[in-house]
N, C-alpha and C positions, 0 to 999 in steps of 0.2 A: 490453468492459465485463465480463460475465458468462461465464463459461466453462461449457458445455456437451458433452456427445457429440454433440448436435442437428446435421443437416446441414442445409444451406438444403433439399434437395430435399425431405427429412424433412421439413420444417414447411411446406411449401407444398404438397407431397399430404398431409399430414395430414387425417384425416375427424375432423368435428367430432363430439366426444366427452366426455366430463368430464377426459380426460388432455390436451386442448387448451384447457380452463379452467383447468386447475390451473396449467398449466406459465405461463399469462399471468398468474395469480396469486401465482407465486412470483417468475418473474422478472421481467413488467411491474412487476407493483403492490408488490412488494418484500415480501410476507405471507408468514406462515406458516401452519402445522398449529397451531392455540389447542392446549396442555395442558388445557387447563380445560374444562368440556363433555363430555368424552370426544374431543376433536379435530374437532367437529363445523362447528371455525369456521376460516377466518382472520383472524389477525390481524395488524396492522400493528409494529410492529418497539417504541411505545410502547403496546403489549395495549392502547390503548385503543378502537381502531374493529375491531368483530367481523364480519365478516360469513358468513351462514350459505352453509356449501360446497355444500349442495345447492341454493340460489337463486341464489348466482353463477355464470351461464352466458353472461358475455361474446361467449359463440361463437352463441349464438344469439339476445340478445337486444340490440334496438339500443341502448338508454340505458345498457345498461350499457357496450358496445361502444365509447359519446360515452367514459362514464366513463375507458378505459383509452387512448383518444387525449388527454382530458386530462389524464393522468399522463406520458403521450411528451413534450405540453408543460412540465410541469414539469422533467423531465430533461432538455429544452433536444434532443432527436432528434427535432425536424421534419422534419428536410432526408432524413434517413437514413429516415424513418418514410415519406415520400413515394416513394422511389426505392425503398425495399420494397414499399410497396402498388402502385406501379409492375408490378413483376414479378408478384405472385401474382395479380393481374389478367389479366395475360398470358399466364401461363401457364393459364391455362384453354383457351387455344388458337382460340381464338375472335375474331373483328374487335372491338377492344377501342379506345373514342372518350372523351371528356373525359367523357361522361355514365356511364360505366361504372368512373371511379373513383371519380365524385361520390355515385354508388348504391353500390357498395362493401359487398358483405354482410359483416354482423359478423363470421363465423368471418375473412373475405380480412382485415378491421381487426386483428384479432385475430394473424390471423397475421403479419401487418406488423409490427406491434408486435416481436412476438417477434424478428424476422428484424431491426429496427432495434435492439434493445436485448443480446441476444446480440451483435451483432455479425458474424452470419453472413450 
């Protein structure tokens, strides 16, 4: 889908950060940098939904984390978004069971996301 330098490893040791908000804002949720404000927002591709870039933290917070698995649903990357959170589950390196994708911390969603919608 999206082209990137991003490498899978890249986004699966990535430390949760506002460049790992940003990056699922730009390429999950399809937003921009607002002009308007001072760039203090993203916005969606019709400026009409803003949301404030220092509240959007995906990475850390769960509702919104719901929010950006239901934008995977709307781009129809389920299958892809599963077999992502698959991996960066795993790679924590740890005995990894069905309850451990079901608990699934925001940044691991987060990064799934990314890893399903890149395409890496």
């Amino acid at each position: 889908m999206t082209q990137t330098a991003l490498s899978r490893e890249q986004v699966i040791t990535m430390e949760v950060r506002p460049k790992l908000d940003a990056l699922v804002a730009q390429h999950v949720m399809g937003w921009h940098k607002g002009d308007s404000w001072g760039g203090m927002y993203w916005e969606d591709s019709d400026k009409c939904c803003r949301y404030e870039i220092l509240v959007f933290k995906p990475s850390l917070h769960t509702s919104m984390a719901w929010r950006v698995e239901e934008r995977i649903v709307e781009l129809r990357l389920q299958a892809k978004y599963c077999v992502a959170l698959k991996q960066v589950v795993i790679g924590t390196g740890e005995y990894v069971g069905m309850f451990d994708y079901i608990h699934a911390t925001p940044a691991q969603r987060c990064k799934a996301a990314l890893l399903a919608v890149l395409d890496i």
